[in-house]
Structures are given as C-alpha cells and as structure tokens.
C-alpha positions in Angstrom: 45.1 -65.2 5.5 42.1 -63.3 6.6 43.5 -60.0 4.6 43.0 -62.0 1.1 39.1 -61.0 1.8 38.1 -57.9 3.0 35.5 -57.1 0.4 32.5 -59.3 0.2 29.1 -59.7 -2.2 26.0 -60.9 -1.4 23.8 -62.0 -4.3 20.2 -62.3 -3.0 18.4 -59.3 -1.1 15.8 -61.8 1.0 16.1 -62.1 4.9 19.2 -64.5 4.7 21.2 -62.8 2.4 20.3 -59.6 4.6 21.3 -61.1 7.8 24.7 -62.3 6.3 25.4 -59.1 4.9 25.3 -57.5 8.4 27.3 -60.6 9.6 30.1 -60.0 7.3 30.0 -56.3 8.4 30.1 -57.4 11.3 33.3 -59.0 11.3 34.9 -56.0 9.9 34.2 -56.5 6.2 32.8 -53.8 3.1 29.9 -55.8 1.8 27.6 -55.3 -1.5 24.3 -56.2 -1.1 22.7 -57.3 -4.5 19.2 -57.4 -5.4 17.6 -58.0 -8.8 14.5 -55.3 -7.2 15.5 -52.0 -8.4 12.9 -50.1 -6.7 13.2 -52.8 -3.3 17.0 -52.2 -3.4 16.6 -48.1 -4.3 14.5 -48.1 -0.9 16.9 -50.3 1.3 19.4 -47.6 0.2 17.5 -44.7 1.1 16.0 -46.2 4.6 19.1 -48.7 5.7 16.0 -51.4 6.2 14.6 -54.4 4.5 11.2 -54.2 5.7 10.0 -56.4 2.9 12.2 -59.6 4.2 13.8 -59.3 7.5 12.1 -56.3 9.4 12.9 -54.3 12.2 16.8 -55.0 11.2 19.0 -51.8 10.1 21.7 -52.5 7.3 25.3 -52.4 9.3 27.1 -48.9 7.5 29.5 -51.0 5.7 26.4 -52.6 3.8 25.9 -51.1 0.5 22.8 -52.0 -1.7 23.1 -52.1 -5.3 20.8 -53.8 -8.0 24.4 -53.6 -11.1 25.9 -57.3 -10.8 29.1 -55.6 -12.4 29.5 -54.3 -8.2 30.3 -57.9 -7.3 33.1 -58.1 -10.0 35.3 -56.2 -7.5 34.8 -58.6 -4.4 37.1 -61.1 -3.2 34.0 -63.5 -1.8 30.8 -64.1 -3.4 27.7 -65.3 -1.0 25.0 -66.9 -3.0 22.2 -66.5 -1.1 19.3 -67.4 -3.5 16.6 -70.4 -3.1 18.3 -74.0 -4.2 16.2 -74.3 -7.2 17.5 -70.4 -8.6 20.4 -71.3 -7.9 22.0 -72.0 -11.5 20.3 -69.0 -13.0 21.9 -66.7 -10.8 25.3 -67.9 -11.0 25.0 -68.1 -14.7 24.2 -64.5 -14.0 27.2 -63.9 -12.0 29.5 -66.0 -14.4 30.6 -62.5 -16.4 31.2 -60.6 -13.0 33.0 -63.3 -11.1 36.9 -62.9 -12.1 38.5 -66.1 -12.0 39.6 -68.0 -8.5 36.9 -66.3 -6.9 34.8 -67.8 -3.8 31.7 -68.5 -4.2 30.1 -69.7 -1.7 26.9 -71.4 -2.1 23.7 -70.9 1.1 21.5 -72.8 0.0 20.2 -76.2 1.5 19.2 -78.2 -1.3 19.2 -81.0 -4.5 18.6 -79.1 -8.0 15.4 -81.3 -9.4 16.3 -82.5 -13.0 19.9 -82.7 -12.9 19.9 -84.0 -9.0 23.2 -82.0 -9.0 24.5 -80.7 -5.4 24.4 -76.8 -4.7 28.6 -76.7 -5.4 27.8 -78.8 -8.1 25.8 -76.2 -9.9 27.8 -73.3 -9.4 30.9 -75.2 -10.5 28.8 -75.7 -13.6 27.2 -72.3 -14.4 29.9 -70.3 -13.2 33.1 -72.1 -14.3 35.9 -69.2 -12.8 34.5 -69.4 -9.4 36.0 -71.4 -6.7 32.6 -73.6 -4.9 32.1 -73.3 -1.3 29.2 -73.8 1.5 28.4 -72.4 4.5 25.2 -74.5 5.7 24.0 -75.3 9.7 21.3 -74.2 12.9 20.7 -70.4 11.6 17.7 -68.6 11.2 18.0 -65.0 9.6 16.8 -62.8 12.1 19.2 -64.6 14.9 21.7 -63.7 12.8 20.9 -60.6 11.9 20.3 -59.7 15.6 23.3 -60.8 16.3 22.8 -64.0 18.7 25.1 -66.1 19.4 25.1 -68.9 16.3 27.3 -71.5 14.8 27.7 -72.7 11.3 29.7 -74.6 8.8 31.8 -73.7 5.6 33.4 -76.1 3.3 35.6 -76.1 0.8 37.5 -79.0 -1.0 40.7 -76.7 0.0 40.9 -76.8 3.7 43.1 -73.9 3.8 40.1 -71.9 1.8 37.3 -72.8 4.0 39.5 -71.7 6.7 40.6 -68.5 5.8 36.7 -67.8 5.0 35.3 -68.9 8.2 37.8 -67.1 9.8 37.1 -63.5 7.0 33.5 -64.0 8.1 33.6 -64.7 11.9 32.4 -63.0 14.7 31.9 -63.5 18.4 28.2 -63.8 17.4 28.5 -65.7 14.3 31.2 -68.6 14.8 31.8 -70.5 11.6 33.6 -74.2 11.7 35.3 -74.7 8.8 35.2 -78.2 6.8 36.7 -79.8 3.4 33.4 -82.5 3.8 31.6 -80.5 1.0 29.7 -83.4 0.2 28.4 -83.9 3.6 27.9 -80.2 4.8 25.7 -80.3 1.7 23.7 -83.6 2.1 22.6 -82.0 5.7 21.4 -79.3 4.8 19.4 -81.0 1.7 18.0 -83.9 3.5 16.8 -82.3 6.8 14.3 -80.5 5.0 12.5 -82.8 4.0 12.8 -85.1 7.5 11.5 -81.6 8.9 8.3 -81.2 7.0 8.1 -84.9 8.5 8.4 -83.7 11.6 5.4 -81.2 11.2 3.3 -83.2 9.9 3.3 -85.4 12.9 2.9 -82.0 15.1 0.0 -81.2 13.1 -1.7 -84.4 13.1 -1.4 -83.7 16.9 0.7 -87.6 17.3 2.5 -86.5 20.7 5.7 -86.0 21.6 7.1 -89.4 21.8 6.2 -90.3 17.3 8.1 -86.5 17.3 11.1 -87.6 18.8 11.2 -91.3 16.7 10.2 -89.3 13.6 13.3 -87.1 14.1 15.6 -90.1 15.3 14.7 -92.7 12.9 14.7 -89.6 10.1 18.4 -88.8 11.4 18.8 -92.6 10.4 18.3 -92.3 7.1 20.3 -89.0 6.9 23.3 -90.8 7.9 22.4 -93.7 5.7 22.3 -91.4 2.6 25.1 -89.6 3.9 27.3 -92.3 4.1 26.1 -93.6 0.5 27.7 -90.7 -0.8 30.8 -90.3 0.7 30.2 -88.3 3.4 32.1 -88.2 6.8 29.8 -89.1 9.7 31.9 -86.5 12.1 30.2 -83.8 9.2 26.7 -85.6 9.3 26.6 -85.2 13.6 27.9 -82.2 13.5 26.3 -78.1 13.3 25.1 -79.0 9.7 23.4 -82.6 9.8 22.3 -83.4 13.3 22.3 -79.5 14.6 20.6 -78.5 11.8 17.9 -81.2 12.0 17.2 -80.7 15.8 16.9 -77.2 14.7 14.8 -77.0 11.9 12.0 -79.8 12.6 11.3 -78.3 16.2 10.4 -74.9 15.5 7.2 -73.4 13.5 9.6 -70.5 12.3 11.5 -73.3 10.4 9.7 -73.3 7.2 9.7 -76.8 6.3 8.1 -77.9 9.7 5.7 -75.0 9.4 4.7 -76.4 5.6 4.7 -80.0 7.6 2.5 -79.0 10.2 -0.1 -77.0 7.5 -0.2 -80.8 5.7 -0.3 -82.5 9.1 -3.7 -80.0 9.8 -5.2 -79.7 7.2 -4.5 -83.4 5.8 -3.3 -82.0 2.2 -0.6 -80.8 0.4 -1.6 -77.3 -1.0 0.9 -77.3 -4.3 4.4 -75.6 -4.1 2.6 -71.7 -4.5 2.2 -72.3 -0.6 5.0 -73.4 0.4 6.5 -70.0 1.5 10.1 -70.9 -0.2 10.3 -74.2 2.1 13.4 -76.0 0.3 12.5 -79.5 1.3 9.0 -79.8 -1.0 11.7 -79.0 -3.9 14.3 -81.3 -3.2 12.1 -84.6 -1.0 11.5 -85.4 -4.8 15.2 -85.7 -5.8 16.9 -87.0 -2.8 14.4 -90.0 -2.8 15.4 -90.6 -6.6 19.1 -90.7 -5.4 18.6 -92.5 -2.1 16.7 -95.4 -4.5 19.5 -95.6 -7.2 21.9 -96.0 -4.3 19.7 -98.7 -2.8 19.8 -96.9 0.7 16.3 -97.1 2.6 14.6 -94.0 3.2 11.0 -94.8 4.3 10.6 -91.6 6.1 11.8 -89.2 3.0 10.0 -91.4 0.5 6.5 -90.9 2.4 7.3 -87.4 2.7 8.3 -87.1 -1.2 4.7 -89.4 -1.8 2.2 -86.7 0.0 3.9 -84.1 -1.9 3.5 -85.7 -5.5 -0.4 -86.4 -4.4 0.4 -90.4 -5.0 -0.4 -90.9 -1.3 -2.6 -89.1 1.6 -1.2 -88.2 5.1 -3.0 -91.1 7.0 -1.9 -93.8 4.4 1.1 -93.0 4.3 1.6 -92.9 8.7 0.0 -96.1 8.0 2.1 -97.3 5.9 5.5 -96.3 8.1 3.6 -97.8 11.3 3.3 -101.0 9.3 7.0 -101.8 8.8 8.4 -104.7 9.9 9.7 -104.6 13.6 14.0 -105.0 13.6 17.0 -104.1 15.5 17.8 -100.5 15.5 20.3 -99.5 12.6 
C-alpha cells in the first residue's frame, strides 16, 4: 500500500517540520515544504538551508519550499507540524486545500487549552475532509534531520492506515511503529511535557539524582493513571511514545520542557509563557490537570507543575508540599 502515498506536505517550516521533510525524502518520497514566511521560505529555496530553525542541515533535493497552501492540495499525506496550541488555525487554513480522505497527520504533543480537545480531535474539527492521524515518540529534530538512528509512533483509528504511513515514511534511520491507540499515542506525548519541566526543576534546584529518578517514576505513575482514565492501552503508554518519550525528554537540557524546568528550578520563578521557547508542556500542564481532576485520577506531580506555572504556588512550597504526602504502597 506504500504506492497510495508518494507525495507528501509538510505544513510548518520550524526545525521539526524541516527534519521530517528530509525524512520523508528520505524514504523516497516528493515532499512540499510549507511556510507561512514568504521571505524565510523564498531563502530556503534559494540556499537549500533553514538556518533560522534547524542549521547546518541541507534540504534533501526532493524537498521543495513553497509559502501557496494550494501546493498541499495535490499531496496524498499532510504533516502538521505546527505548535499544539496553532494547531486549529492552521488546519482551518488547510481545510480548503485538503481534498477529502486525505491524511493528516497531526506532530504535535499536546491538550488545546479551552476546549481540552486532543491534537486529532482538533483537526477532525477544523478540517472536516481530512482523515486524523499522529506520529508522536523519543525524536529530537536535528537527530532526525541528521539522519540517526530514531524510532517513533503513528496512529490511526484504521490500522491498515497507520500502517501503510509508517511504512510511506520509513527509513533505516527513521523506523516508525504503527498503532490504532490514538488516544494513548496522544496522551504521551501531552502529558510528558509537563512531568519533564518537573524533571528540570528538580535538576535546577540541584535535588540529586536519586528525587530525579522518583520524579520521573512516580511522574510515569500518573501518566499511566491518566492514561488508563481515558482509554488508553498501557502496551501504547510503555511504549516509544509514553515511557520512551518521557525518559527522553526529561533527561536532556535540549528537551525544551526540562530546559524551561531547569530555568524555574534556578532561578526559583516562572518567567511567563514569552520565555518558554515553544515548550508545549507550560501550554497544556494547565489542561491535563483540569481533565485528570474531572476524571478523579491523582496527579500531584502535574498539578504542582500546572500550580508554579499559574503563579498560585512558588517552587519550594510546592516540593514541600509533594514531600509532605502521605507515605503508601506503591501504585
């Protein structure tokens, strides 16, 4: 099934959308590279580089730049590779372009505040003829636009869909599982963003080793917790894009979730979301707490998190207050 997609679109010019550009071209594909940038996208054309986002990384030939939406209207996949919380304003955008029964497959990792709707949820919404999808797990851009060895997830309600994607965007380099667990490829990659600022924070306030492993454990706790909640298959939650991309993301400073957690941890203050250098989990800590509470499932890690952000708690109060919980069997 492969065959059905040989032409792909990528909606969003940043380092990720970038780096799976060059993966798709990588397995063989023709890929449009859209950008809203004019000028940015007019220079990517002329120098085959993104210097602005992902430098040092030349575009794959088979990558063409454009900044007309109407170029997508003739692929057979759509990546949507913008920032969770721009998510429904560019696939309203891409609505008129997308012909109908069309992939689209959602990148980002995150809860849409307001509406607390999933990423597949809101493209199902704003773009109505599009078929949802989501490829989420343990990638960072410039791996995979280098091309190191990396392994990710894409779901699909249709099996047979996610398949034939994962299998239309594979490489040696860039091995893609494939999944009809939407729900719980989705709630990894949401709720690990917010366990990974978590984990900076304790790296920041300099609390050792041993509270960065518990943070990350007892945080993959409430993951699966939440998970579960909401239908999710725990297989999905252990897997590249719950568990892998937890480990992955709260142990690095180039994650930027655990680099926003380890700026709080310092410097004992949240700064507002202007410094947050597009770290999903101060958008969505907010929204998954909301959920997690109207689900009654106990997130005391997430809900501290979401508590510094808002300003309703400082950093020490609220260690204080997670070092103060009653002692009980592990669960």
């Amino acid at each position: 099934m492969p065959e059905r997609f040989n032409r792909f679109g990528v909606a969003g010019a940043g380092a990720w959308g970038t780096a799976l550009a060059n993966a798709a071209a990588r397995a063989g594909r023709e890929v449009v590279l859209w950008g809203r940038d004019e000028a940015a996208i007019a220079e990517m054309a002329r120098t085959r580089r993104n210097e602005r986002h992902l430098p040092g990384v030349e575009l794959a030939p088979s990558v063409s730049p454009s900044a007309s939406l109407h170029r997508l209207a003739d692929c057979e996949v759509v990546l949507l590779v913008v920032p969770a919380q721009a998510s429904r304003q560019a696939a309203q955008a891409l609505a008129p372009h997308v012909r109908p029964g069309t992939p689209v497959v959602t990148c980002a990792k995150g809860i849409e505040r307001g509406t607390l709707k999933f990423m597949t949820e809101v493209v199902a919404q704003a773009c109505p003829a599009a078929v949802p999808a989501i490829l989420s797990g343990p990638s960072f851009a410039a791996d995979v636009a280098a091309g190191l060895p990396t392994a990710v997830t894409l779901a699909a309600q249709d099996l047979g869909l996610a398949e034939a994607l994962s299998t239309a965007l594979g490489s040696p380099s860039f091995r893609l599982y494939h999944s009809d667990d939407v729900r719980g490829v989705e709630i990894g990659g949401a709720a690990k963003n917010v366990l990974a600022i978590a984990a900076g924070i304790v790296a920041g306030r300099a609390l050792g080793a041993s509270a960065g492993a518990a943070l990350i454990a007892r945080g993959f706790a409430e993951l699966m917790r939440f998970g579960k909640a909401f239908g999710a298959r725990t297989e999905t939650l252990t897997g590249l894009s719950g568990l892998g991309d937890l480990i992955l993301t709260a142990s690095t400073a180039q994650s930027r979730n655990y680099a926003l957690g380890i700026d709080i941890g310092k410097t004992g203050r949240f700064s507002g979301e202007a410094g947050t250098r597009l770290a999903e989990g101060a958008f969505t800590a907010g929204a998954l707490v909301e959920m997690a509470r109207a689900r009654g499932v106990d997130m005391p890690i997430a809900e501290a998190v979401a508590s510094v952000l808002a300003g309703s708690r400082d950093i020490d109060a609220a260690i204080g207050l997670l070092l103060a919980r009653p002692q009980k069997a592990e669960t």
